[in-house]
C-alpha positions, 0 to 999 in steps of 0.5 A, spaced: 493 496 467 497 502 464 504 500 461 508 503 466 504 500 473 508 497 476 506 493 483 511 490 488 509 486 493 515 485 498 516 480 503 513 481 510 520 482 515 524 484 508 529 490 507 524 491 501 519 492 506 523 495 510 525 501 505 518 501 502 515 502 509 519 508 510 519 511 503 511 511 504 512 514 511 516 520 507 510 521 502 504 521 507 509 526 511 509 531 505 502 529 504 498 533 509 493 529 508 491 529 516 491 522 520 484 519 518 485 520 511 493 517 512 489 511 516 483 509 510 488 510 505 492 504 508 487 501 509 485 501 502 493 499 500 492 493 505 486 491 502 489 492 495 495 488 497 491 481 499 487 482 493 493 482 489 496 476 493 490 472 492 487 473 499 481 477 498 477 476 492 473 481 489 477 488 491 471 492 488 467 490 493 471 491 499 
């Protein structure tokens, strides 16, 4: 992992949330990704948060 990775994980419900789910929204809107890409993208971040939290044991092979 690089030095300067850093991975938060705030708690579903919380304001932490709140906000990142909203920055998120700001970068995908900027993105111009189109809105399948937008989908398989959180799809991957999903499936890499419950890798993270333990709930998913190889996120390789996903």
């Amino acid at each position: 992992m690089l030095p300067e990775t850093l991975i938060l994980c705030p708690a579903p419900g919380s304001e932490a949330m709140r906000l990142a789910l909203e920055a998120a929204r700001r970068v995908y809107d900027e993105s111009g990704l189109s809105e399948e890409e937008r989908e398989q993208d959180m799809r991957l971040q999903r499936q890499f948060l419950a890798f993270v939290r333990g709930e998913m044991p190889d996120f390789a092979h996903a």
